[in-house]
Chimera marker file (.cmm) of the C-alpha trace (Angstrom):
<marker_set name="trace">
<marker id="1" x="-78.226" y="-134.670" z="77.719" r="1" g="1" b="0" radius="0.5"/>
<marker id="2" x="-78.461" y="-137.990" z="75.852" r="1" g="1" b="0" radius="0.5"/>
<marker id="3" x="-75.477" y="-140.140" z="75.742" r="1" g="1" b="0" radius="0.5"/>
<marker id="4" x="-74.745" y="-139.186" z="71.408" r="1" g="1" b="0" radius="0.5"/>
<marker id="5" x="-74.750" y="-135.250" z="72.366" r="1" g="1" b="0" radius="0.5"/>
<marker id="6" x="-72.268" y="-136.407" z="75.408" r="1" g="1" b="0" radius="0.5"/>
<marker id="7" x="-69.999" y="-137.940" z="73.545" r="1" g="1" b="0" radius="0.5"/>
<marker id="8" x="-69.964" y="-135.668" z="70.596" r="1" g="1" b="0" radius="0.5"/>
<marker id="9" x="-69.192" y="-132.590" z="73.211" r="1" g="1" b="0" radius="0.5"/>
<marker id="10" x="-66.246" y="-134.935" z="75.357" r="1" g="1" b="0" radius="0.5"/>
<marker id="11" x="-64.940" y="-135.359" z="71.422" r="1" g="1" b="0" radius="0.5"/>
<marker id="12" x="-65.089" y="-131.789" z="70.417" r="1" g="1" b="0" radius="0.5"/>
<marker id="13" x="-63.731" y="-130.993" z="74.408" r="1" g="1" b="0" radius="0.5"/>
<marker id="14" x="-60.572" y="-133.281" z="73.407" r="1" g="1" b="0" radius="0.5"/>
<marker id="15" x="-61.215" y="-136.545" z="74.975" r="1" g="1" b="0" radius="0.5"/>
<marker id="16" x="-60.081" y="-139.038" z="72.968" r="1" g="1" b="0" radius="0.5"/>
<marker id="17" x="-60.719" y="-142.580" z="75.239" r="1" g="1" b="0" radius="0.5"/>
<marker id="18" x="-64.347" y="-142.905" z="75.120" r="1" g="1" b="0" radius="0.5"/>
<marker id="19" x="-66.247" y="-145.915" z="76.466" r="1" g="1" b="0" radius="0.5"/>
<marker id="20" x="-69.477" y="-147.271" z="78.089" r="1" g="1" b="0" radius="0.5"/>
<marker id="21" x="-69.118" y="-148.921" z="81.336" r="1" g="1" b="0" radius="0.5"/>
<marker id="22" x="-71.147" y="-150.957" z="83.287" r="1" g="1" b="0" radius="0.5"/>
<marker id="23" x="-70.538" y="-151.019" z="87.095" r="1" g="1" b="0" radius="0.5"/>
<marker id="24" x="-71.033" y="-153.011" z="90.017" r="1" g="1" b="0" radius="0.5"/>
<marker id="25" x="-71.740" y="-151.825" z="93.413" r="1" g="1" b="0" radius="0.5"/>
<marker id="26" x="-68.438" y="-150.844" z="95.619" r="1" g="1" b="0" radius="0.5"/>
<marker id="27" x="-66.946" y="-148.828" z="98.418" r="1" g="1" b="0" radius="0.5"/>
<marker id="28" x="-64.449" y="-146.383" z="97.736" r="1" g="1" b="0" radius="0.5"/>
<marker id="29" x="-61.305" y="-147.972" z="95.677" r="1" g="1" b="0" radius="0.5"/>
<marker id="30" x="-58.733" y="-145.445" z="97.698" r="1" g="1" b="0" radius="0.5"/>
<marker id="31" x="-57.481" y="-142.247" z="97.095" r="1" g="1" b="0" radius="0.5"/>
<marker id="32" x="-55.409" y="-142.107" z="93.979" r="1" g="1" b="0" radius="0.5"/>
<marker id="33" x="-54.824" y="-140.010" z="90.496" r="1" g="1" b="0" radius="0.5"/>
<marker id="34" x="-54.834" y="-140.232" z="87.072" r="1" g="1" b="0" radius="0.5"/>
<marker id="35" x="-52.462" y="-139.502" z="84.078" r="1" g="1" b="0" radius="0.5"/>
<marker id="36" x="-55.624" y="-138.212" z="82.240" r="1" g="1" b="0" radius="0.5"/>
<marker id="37" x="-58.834" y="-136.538" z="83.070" r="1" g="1" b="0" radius="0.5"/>
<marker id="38" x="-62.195" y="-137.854" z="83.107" r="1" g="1" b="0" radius="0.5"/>
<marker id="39" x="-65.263" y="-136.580" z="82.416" r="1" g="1" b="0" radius="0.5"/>
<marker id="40" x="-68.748" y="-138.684" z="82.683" r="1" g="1" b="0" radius="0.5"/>
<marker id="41" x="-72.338" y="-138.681" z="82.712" r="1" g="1" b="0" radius="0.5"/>
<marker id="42" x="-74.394" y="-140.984" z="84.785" r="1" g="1" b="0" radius="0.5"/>
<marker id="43" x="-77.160" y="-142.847" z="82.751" r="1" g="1" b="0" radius="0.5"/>
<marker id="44" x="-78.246" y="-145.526" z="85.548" r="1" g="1" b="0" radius="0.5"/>
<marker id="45" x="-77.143" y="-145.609" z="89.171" r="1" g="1" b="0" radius="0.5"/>
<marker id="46" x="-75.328" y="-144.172" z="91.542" r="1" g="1" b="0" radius="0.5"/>
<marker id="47" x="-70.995" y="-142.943" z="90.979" r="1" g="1" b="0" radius="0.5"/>
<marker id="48" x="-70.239" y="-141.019" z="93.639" r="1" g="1" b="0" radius="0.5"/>
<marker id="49" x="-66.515" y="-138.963" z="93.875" r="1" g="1" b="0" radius="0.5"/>
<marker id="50" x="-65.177" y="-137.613" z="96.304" r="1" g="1" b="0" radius="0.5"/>
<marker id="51" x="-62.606" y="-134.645" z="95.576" r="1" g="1" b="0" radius="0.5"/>
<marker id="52" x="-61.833" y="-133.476" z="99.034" r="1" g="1" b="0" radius="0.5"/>
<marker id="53" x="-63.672" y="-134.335" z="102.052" r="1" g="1" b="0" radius="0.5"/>
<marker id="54" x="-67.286" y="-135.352" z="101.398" r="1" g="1" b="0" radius="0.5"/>
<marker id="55" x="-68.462" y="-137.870" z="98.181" r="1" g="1" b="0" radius="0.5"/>
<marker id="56" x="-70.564" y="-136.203" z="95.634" r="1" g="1" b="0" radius="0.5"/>
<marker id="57" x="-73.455" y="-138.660" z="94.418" r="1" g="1" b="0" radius="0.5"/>
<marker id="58" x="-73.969" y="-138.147" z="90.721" r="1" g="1" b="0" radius="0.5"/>
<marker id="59" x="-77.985" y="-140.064" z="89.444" r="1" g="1" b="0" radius="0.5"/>
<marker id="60" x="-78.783" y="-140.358" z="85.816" r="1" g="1" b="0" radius="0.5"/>
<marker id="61" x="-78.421" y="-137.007" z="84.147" r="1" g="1" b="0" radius="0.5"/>
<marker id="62" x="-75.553" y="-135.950" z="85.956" r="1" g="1" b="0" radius="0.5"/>
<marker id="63" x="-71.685" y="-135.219" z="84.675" r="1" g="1" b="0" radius="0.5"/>
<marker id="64" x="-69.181" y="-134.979" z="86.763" r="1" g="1" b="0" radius="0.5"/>
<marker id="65" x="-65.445" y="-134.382" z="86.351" r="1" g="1" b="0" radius="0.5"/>
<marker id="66" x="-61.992" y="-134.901" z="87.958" r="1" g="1" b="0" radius="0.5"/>
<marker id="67" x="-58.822" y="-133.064" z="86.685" r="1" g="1" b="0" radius="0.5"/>
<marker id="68" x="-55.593" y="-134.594" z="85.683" r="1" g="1" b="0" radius="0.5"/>
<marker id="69" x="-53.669" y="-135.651" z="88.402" r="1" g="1" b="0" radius="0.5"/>
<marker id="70" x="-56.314" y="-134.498" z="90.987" r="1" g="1" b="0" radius="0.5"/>
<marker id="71" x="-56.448" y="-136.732" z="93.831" r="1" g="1" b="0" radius="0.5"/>
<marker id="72" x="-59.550" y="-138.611" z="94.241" r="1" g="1" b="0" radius="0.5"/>
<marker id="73" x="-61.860" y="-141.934" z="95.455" r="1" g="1" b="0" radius="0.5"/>
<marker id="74" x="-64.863" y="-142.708" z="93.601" r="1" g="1" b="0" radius="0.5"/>
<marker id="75" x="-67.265" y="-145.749" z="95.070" r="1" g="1" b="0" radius="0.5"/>
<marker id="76" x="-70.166" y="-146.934" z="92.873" r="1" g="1" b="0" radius="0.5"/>
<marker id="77" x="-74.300" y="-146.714" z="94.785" r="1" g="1" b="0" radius="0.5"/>
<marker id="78" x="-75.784" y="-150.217" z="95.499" r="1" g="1" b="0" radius="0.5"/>
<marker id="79" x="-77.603" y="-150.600" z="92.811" r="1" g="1" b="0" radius="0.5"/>
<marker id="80" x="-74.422" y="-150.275" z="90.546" r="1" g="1" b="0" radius="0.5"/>
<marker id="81" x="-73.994" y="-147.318" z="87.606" r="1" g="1" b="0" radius="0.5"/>
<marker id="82" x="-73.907" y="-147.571" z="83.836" r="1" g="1" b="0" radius="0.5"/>
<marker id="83" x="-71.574" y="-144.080" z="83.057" r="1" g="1" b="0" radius="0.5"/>
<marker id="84" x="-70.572" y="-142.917" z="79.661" r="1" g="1" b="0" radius="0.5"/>
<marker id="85" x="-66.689" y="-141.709" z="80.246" r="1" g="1" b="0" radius="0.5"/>
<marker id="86" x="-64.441" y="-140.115" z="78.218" r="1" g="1" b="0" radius="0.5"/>
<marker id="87" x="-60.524" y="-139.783" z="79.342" r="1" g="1" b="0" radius="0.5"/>
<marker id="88" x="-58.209" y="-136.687" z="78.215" r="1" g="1" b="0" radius="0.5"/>
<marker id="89" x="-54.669" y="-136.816" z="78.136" r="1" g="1" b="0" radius="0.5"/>
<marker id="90" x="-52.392" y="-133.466" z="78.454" r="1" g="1" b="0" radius="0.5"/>
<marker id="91" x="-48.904" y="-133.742" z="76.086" r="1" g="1" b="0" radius="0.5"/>
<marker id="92" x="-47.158" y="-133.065" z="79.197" r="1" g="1" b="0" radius="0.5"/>
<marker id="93" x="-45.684" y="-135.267" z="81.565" r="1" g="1" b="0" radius="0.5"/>
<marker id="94" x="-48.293" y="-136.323" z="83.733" r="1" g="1" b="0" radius="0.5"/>
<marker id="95" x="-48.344" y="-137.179" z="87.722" r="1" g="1" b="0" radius="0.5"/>
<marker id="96" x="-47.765" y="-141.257" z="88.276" r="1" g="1" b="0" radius="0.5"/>
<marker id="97" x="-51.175" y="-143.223" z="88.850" r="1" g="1" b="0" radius="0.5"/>
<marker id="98" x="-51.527" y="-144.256" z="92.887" r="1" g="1" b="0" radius="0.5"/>
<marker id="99" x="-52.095" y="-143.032" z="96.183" r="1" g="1" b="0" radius="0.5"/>
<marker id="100" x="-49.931" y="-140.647" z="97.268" r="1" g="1" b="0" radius="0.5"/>
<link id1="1" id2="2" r="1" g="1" b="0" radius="0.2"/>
<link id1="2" id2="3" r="1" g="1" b="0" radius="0.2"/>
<link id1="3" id2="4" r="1" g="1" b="0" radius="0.2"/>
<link id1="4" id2="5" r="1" g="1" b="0" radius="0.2"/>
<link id1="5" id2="6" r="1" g="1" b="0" radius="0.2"/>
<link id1="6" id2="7" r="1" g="1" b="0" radius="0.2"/>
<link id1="7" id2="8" r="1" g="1" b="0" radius="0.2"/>
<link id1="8" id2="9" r="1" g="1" b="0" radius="0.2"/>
<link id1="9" id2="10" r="1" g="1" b="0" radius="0.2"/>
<link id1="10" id2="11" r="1" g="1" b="0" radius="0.2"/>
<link id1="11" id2="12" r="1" g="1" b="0" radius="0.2"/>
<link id1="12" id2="13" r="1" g="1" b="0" radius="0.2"/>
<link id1="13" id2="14" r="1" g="1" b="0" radius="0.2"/>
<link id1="14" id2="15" r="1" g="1" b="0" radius="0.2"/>
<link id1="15" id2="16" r="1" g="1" b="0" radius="0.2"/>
<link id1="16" id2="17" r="1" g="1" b="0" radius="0.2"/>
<link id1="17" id2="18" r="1" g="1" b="0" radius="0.2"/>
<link id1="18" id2="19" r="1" g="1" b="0" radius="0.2"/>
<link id1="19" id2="20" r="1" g="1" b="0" radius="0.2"/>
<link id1="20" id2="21" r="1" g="1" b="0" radius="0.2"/>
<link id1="21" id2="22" r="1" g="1" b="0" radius="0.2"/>
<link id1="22" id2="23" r="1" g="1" b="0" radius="0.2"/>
<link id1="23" id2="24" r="1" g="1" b="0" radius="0.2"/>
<link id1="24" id2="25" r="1" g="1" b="0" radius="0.2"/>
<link id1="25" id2="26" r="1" g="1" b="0" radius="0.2"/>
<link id1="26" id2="27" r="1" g="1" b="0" radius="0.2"/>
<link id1="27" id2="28" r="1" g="1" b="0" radius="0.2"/>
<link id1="28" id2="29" r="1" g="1" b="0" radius="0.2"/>
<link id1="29" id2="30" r="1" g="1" b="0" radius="0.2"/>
<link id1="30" id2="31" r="1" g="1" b="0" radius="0.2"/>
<link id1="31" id2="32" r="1" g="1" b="0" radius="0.2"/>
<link id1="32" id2="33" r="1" g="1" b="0" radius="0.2"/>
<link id1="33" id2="34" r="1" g="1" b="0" radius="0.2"/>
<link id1="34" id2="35" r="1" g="1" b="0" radius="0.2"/>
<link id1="35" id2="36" r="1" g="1" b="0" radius="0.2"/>
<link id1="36" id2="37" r="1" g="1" b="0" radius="0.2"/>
<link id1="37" id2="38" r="1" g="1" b="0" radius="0.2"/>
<link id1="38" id2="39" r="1" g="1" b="0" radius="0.2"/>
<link id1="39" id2="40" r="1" g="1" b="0" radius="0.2"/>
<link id1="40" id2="41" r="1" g="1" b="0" radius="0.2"/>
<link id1="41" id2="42" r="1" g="1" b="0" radius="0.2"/>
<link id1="42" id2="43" r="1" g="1" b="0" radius="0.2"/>
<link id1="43" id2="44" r="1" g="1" b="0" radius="0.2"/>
<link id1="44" id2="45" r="1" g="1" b="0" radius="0.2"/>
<link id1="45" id2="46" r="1" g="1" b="0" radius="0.2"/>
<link id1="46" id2="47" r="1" g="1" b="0" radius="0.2"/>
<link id1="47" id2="48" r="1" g="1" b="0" radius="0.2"/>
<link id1="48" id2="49" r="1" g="1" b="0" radius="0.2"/>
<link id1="49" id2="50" r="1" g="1" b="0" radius="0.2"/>
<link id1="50" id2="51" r="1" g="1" b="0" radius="0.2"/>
<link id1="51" id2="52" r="1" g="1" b="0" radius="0.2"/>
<link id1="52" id2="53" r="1" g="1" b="0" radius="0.2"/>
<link id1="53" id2="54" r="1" g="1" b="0" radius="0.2"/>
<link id1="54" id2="55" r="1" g="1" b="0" radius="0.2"/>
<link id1="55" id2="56" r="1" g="1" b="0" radius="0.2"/>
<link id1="56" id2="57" r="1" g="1" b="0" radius="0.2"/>
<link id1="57" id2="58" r="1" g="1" b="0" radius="0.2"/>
<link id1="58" id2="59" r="1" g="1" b="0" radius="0.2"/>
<link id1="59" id2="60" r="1" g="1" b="0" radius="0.2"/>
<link id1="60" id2="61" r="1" g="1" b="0" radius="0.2"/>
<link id1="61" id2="62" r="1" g="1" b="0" radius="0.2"/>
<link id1="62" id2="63" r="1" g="1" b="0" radius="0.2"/>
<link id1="63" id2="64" r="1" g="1" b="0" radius="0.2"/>
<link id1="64" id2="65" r="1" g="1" b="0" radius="0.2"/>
<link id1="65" id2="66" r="1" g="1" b="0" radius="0.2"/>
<link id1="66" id2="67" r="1" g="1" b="0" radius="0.2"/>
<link id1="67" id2="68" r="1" g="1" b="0" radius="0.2"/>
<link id1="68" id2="69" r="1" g="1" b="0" radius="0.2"/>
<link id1="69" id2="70" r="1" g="1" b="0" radius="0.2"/>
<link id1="70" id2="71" r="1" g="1" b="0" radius="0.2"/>
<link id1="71" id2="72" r="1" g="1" b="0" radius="0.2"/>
<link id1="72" id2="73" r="1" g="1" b="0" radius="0.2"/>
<link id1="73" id2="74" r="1" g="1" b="0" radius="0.2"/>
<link id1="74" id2="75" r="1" g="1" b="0" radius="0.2"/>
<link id1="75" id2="76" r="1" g="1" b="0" radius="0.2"/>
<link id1="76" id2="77" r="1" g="1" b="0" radius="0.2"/>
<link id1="77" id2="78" r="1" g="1" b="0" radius="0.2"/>
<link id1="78" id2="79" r="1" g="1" b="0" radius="0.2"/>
<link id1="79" id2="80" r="1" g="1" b="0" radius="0.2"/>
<link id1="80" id2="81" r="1" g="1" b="0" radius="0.2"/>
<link id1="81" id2="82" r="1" g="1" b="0" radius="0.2"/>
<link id1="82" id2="83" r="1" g="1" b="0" radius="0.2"/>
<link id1="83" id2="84" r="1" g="1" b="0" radius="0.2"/>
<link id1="84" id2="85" r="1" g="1" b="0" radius="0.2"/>
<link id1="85" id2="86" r="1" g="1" b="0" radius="0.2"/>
<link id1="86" id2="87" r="1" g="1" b="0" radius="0.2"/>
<link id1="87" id2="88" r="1" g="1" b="0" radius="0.2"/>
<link id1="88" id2="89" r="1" g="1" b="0" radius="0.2"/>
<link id1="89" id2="90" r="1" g="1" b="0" radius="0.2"/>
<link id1="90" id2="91" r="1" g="1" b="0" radius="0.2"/>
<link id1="91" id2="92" r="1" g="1" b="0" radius="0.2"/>
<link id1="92" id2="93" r="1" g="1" b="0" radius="0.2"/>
<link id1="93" id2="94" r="1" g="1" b="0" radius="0.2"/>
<link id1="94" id2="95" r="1" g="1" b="0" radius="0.2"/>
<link id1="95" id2="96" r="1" g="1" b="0" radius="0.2"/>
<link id1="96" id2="97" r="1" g="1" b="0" radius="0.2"/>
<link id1="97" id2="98" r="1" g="1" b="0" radius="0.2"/>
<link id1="98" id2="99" r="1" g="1" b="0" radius="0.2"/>
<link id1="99" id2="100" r="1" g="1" b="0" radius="0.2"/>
</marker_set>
């Protein structure tokens, strides 16, 4: 999928923060959550997330997802990541941002 069709489906999927980020290599920045959800695709790199025990290394292509309030780590492949993300927030009250 190329990164116009992405962001056309994240926009017609309700995503509303949309953005292009370029990122550097890193371990994992600690378990934590989100008031939104994300969705991404990979288009250089290495973003790995880990959703319960074991990271999930998404390459170029590659979308991945975490749910509102979900906890999570994500950590970035040595050779950084360029993702195309897209954040979605509920119009309920939504679970505080930080580890728990």
């Amino acid at each position: 999928m190329n990164e116009q069709d992405f962001e056309a489906q994240l926009r017609a999927d309700g995503y509303t923060e949309i953005e292009l980020q370029t990122l550097e290599a890193r371990p994992g920045k600690g378990r934590h959550r989100h008031l939104f959800a994300i969705r991404g695709l990979v288009l250089s790199g290495r973003f790995n997330v880990m959703l319960d025990s074991e990271p999930v290394a998404h390459g170029p292509g590659q979308i991945f997802s975490v749910a509102e309030g979900q906890l999570h780590d994500e950590s970035i492949g040595p050779e950084g990541a360029r993702i195309l993300v897209g954040r979605k927030f509920s119009k309920s009250p939504g679970v505080k941002e930080g580890a728990n």
